[in-house]
N, C-alpha and C positions, 0 to 999 in steps of 0.2 A: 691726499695720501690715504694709502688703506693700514691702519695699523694690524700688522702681522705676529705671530708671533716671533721670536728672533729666531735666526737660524741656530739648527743643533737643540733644541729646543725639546724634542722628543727626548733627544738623548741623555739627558739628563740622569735618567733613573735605570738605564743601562747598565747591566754590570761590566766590572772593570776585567777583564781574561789578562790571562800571564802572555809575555811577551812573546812574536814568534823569533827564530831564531836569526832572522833579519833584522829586527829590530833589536835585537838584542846585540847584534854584530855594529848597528850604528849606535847607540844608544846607551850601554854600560861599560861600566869599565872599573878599574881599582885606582887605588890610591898612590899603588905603583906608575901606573903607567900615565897621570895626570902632573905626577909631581917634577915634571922639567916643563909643561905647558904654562906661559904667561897669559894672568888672569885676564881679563879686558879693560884700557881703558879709557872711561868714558869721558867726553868733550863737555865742556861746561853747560849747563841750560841756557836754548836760546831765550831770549828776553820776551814774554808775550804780548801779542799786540792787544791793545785795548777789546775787549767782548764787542762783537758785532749788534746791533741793537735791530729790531724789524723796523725796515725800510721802508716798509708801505703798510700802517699800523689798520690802514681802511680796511684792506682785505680781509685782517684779521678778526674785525665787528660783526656784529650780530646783528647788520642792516639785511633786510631781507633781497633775494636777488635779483628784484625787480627795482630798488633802488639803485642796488650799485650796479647794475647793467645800466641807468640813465646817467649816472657820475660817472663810468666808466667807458666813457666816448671821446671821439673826437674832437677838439673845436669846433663850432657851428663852421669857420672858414675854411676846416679842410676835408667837411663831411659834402659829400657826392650831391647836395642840391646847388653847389654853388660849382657845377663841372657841366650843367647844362649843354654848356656853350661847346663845348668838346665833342663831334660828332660821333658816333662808335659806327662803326660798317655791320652791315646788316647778316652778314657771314658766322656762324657758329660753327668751327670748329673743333672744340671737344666739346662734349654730352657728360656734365658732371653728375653723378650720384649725392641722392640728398644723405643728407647729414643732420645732426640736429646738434644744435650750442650747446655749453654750459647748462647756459639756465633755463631752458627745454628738458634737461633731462637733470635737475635737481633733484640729491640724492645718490644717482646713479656711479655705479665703479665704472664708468665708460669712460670717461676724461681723460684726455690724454694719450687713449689708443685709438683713437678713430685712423681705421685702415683706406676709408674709401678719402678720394677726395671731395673739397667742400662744397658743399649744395654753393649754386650761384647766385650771389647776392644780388638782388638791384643797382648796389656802391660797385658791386665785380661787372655785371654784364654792361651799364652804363658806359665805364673806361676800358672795359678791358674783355670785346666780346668774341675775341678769339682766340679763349682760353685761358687758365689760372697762368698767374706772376707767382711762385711761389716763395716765399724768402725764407728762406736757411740761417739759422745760427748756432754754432758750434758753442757747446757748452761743457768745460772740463772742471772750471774753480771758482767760485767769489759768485753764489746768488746774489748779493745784492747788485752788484756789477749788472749780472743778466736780467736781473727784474728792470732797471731801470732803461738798458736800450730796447727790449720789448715796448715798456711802455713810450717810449719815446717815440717808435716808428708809427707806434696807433694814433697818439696824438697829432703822429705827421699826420695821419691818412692812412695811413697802410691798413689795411682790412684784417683785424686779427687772425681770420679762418685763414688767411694765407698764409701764414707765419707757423714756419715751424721749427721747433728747439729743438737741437739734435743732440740731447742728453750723451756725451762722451766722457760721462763720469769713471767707469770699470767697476760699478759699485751694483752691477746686475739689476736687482728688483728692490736694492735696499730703500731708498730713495720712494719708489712707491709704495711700499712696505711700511713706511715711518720708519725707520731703523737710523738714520741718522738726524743728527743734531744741526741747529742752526752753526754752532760753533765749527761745524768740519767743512773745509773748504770743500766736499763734493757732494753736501748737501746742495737739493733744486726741491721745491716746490710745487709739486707739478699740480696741484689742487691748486691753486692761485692761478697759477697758466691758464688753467682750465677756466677760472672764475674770468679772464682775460679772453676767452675764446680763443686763447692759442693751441695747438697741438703737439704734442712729445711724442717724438722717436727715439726709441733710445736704441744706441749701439751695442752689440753682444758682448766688446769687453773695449778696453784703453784703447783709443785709437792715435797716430800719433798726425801732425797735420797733413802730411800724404796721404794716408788712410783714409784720413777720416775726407778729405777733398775727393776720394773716389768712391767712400759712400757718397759722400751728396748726388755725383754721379750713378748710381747704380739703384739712389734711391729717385731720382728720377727717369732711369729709365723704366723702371716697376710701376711708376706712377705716371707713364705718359707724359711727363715734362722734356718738352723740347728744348725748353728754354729756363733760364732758373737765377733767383738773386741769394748770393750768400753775404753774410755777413759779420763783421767783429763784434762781439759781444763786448769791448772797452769801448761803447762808443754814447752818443748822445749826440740825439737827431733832431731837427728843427726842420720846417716847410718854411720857405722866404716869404711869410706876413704881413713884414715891413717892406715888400718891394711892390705891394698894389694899391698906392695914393690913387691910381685912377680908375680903378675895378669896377665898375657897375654892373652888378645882377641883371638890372634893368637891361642895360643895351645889350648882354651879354645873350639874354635870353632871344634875341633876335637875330639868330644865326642864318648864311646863304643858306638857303635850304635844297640847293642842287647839289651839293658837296656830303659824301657821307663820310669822308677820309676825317684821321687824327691831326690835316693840317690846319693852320689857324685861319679861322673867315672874319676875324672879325678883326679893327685895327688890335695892334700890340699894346696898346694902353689898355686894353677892356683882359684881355688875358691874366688869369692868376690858374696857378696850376700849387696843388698841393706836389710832397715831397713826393707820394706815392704816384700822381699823374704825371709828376717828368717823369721819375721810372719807366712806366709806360710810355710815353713820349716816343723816350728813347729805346725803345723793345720794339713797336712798333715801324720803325723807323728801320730793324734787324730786320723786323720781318717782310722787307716788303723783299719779295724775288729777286730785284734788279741790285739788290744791294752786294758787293763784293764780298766773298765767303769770310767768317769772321769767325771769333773765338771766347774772347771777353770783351767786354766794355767797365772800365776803370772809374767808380765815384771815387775822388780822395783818396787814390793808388786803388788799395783792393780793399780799401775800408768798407766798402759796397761794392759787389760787384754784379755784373751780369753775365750769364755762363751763356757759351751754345752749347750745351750735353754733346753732341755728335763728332765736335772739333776734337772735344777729350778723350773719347775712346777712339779716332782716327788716329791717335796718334800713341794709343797705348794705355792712356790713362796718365795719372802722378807715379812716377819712379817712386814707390815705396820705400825703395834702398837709403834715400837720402828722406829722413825721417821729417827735419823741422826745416831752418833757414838753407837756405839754396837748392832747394826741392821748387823753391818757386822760381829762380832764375833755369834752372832746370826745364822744366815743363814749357814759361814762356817762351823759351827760345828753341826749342822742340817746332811749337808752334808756328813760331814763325818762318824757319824755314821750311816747313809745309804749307806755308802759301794763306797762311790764315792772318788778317789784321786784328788789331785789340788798340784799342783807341782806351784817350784818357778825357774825362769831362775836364777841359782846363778854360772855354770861356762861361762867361756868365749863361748863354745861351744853352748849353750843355749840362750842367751842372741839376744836379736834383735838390738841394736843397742845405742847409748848414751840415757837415757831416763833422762832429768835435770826438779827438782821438783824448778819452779820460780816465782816471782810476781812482775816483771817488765818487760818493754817491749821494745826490742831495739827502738831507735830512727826514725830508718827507715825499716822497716820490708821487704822493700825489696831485703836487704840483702843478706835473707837465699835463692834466688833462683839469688843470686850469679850474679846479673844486674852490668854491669860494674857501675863505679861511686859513687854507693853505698859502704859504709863502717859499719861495723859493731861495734855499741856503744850504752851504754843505762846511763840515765841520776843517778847520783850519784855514778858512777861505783868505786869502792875504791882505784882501781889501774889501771886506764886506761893508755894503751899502750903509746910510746913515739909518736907513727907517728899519734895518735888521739889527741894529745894537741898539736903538732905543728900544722900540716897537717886543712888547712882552710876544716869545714864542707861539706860535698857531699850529696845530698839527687836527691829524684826522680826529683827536679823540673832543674838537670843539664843534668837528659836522656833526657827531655823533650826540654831542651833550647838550651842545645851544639851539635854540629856533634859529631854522635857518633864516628866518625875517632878519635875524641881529645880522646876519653874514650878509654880506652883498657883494663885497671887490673880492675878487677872482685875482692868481697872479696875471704879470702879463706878460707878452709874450719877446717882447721889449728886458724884462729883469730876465725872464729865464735864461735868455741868449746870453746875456752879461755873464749871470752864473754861470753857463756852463762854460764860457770861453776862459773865464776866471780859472774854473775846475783843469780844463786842456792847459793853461799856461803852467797851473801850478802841479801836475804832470811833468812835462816839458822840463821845467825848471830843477828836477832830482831827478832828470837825465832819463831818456829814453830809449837805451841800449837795453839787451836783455836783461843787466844785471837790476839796470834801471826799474826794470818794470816788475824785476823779485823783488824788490824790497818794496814796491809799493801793493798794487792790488791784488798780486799773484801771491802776497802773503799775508793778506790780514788774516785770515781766518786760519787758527794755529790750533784747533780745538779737534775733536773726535775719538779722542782715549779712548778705546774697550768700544767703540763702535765697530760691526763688522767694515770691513776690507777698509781699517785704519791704517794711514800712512806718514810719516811724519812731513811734517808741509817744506821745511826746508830741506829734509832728504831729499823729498821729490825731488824741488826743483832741481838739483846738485844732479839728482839722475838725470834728469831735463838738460841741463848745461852739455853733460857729458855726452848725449846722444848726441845734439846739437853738432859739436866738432867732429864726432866719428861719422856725421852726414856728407858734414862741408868735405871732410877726409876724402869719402867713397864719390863726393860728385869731383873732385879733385882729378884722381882717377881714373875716374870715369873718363873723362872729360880731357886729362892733361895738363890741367891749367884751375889754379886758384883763383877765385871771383868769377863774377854777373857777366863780365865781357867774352864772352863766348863769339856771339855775331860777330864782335871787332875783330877777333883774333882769326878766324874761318873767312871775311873777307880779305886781310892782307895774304891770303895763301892762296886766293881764289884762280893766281896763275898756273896751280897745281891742279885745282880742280873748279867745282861752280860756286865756291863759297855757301854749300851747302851742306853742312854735318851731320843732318840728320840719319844718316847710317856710319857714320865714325864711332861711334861710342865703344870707349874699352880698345878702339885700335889706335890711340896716340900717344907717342912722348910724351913722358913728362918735361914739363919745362921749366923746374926747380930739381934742385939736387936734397932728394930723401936724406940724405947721410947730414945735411948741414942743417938743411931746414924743416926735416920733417915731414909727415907722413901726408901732410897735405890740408889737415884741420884747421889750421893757423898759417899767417903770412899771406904774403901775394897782396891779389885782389880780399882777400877777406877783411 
């Protein structure tokens, strides 16, 4: 972060001028004409949540950047010398611009704006040599939430330079300015990102998840992405580890060598792919010409997803109008009756890798990239392990303070998975409905008084709520019809027409009675 001075700042020493007579028409008045206006009042204080503590304490040391670029890696198993065996086609279609890391340009106020896309790594052109995979994650509230699935998809594999945060805080340049606090939910970090070799984009003001779904799109078509993964930033990601009892580097390195394709040449026991190589797999797999025109591909609903940029502006983009939930029944079923499939990973074959839906965040994040010392735990954990209640706390400030001769066991990848399945349950468990999810991650961070573009955390949401139903309302409308079943209701009709609605919208009955039930936000399908 660059610290700035705060906004207004100049103005300070301004002289104050007499009012003009606009302001004076909103702004004054007497005593007469106040004394029948009722004062305000005010609702009890909400309860505050516990201070947010720094989540990844490493980043914050004073190890130089050539240390934590070697702690700051992948597992040895899901870094690109063990993907050998995976042939890449010898075809280069796009020609990337170099770029330079982090820690190449220590020091530097560059971080985080890098415009061009990322120079081609050996780990990129190895898997993935026709073209950036770029992954997208939307970032509105809760840094510690967003530091931790960042680092969890590097630990899968995913190649930092690929990943980019797409700052949707409405907080302008504060954020890179230092203006905000750890304590404000729309504080981000973007110096750590940076230390992470991730990149920030930030949006020019609040997007809402429509919006912000056709920046993704519009930010790839500026950048030449045909293809693009986006992401939930409540998440916590794992590569399947435990599923290569028979993996051998060895045999593995002995590939048909007439085959240059992403298909597998060697038997299925010698196969291990990181989280980020099925990704590819399955992109790969889009991309081959003969494949039937397509739109999304589904990890874990849309907890990961894969876009085809091209299906989304065929078809108009995301209906804006419908701001949050049913903006996305919307759009897929748009899709679908224009002729586009979107598949879901639902066997083991398809699938990328453990994808955990959570709203807590381990104790020491840096865990998942497996630093000796480090132990994996998160606070209220319902069933924490015996060796984490005995076992005196281990955190970044013992890499920093002991030889690391003393340190030798690393977590494993075995405990991590437990925690974070522990962390998804106990999510789960205080309900997963919208409201569900404000009282959990969507509001720890209750702090930012007197910082600019301060908001109060539970206003927000309350605004958030409200939007919410006046979307479902407008797709209601739109549409005729409350709830997702749009396709079911357009096939039983299909004797009137092709069971195709894609130019219906705005011309149907409604099929609830406004006067009893409403304008269409609530009920039905909803």
């Amino acid at each position: 972060m660059t610290h700035l001075p705060p906004y207004g700042a100049r103005d300070v020493h301004r002289p104050v001028v007499p009012q003009t007579k606009l302001q004076e028409d909103f702004f004054t008045w007497n005593e007469a004409e106040i004394a029948s206006v009722s004062p305000p009042v005010f609702l009890p204080p909400t309860p505050l949540s516990p201070p947010i503590i720094d989540p990844f304490p490493l980043l914050s040391s004073d190890l130089t950047p050539r240390k934590l670029k070697r702690l700051l890696q992948a597992p040895e198993i899901n870094r690109p010398s063990h993907f050998r065996h995976l042939h890449p086609s010898r075809s280069q279609e796009l020609t990337q611009q170099p770029s330079r890391s982090y820690f190449s340009r220590f020091g530097s106020k560059s971080f985080g704006r890098r415009l061009d896309p990322p120079a081609s790594s050996s780990y990129h052109s190895s898997l993935n040599p026709t073209g950036v995979a770029p992954l997208l994650i939307g970032f509105t509230r809760n840094w510690p939430l967003l530091l931790q699935c960042v680092s969890s998809y590097i630990a899968a594999g995913w190649p930092a330079e690929e990943i980019y945060v797409i700052e949707n805080t409405g907080t302008m340049d504060a954020n890179e300015r230092g203006l905000l606090g750890l304590q404000n939910p729309f504080f981000m970090n973007s110096t750590q990102l940076g230390m992470l070799g991730v990149t920030v984009i930030s949006t020019p003001t609040l997007l809402t998840f429509a919006q912000l779904q056709n920046f993704f799109a519009w930010t790839a078509l500026q950048r030449g992405w045909t293809e693009y993964f986006w992401s939930h930033q409540d998440l916590i990601v794992f590569s399947y580890e435990h599923r290569r009892p028979s993996y051998s580097p060895a045999a593995a390195a002995k590939p048909d060598k007439s085959s240059n394709t992403f298909e597998n040449n060697e038997p299925e026991e010698y196969i291990y792919r990181s989280l980020y190589a099925n990704a590819l797999h399955t992109l790969r797999q889009y991309r081959d010409p003969s494949h039937p025109k397509w739109a999304h591909h589904f990890f874990s609903y849309d907890h990961l997803t894969l876009v085809h940029r091209d299906a989304i502006l065929s078809v108009g983009g995301w209906d804006t109008h419908i701001p949050f939930y049913g903006t996305n029944c919307d759009m897929y079923t748009r899709l679908m009756w224009a002729g586009y499939t979107q598949n879901e990973s639902t066997a083991p074959a398809t699938e990328a890798g453990h994808i955990l839906d959570v709203s807590t965040v381990l104790d020491d994040i840096g865990a998942l990239f497996r630093i000796p010392g480090i132990k994996a735990s998160f606070p209220g954990d319902p069933d924490p392990p015996a060796r984490n209640q005995k076992a005196e706390a281990t955190s970044a400030a013992a890499v920093m303070t002991k030889d690391t001769s003393e340190i030798t066991e690393a977590e494993t990848h075995a405990n991590l998975l437990s925690t974070a399945c522990r962390m998804e349950r106990a999510k789960y468990a205080r309900g997963n409905g919208y409201e569900g999810r404000t009282k959990s991650w969507q509001m720890k961070q209750q702090g930012g008084q007197g910082e600019p573009f301060y908001r109060d955390a539970e206003g927000f949401g309350t605004g958030v709520e409200m939007w919410i139903e006046t979307g479902r309302a407008v797709y209601s409308q739109k549409w005729g019809h409350r709830g997702c079943d749009l396709a079911k209701k357009w096939a039983a009709g299909k004797d009137k027409g092709n069971g195709n609605g894609l130019n219906d919208a705005w011309r149907v009955e409604r099929d609830w009675d406004v006067e009893e039930e409403g304008n269409g936000g609530t009920g039905g399908g909803w």
